[in-house]
N, C-alpha and C positions, 0 to 999 in steps of 0.2 A: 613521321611515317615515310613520307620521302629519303630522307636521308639514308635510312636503314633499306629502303628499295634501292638507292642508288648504290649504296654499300655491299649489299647481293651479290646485285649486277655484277658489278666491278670484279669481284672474285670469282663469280662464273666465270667472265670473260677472260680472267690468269689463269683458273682452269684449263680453259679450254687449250690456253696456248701451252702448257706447260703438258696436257697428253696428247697434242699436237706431235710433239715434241718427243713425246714419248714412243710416239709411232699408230696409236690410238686414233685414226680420226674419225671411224664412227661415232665413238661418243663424245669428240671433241667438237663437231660439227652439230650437235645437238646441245652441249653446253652455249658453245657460242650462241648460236639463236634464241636461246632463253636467256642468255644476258643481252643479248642488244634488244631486245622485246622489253626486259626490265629497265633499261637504261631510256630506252623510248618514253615509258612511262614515267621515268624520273623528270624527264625534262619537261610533259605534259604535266603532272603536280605541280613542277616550280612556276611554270609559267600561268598558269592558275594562280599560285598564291602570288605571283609579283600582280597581276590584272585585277585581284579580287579585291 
């Protein structure tokens, strides 16, 4: 489960850069925050399951 959240993430956040990029940033600015929100959360699951 993690892995596939962190997986998301990670293509939001090239999303984001790539309609950055495109000239987009309203909705690049809303991609990005949903992936670094997702990627927060990967890093809380792993460190759960290395402690648990």
């Amino acid at each position: 489960m993690g892995q596939v959240l962190g997986m998301i993430s990670a293509v939001l956040i090239l999303s984001a850069i790539y309609f950055r990029v495109g000239g987009q940033k309203n909705f690049s600015n809303g991609l990005f925050i949903v992936g670094i929100i997702g990627e927060l959360l990967f890093i809380a699951i792993m460190i759960m399951a290395i402690f648990d």
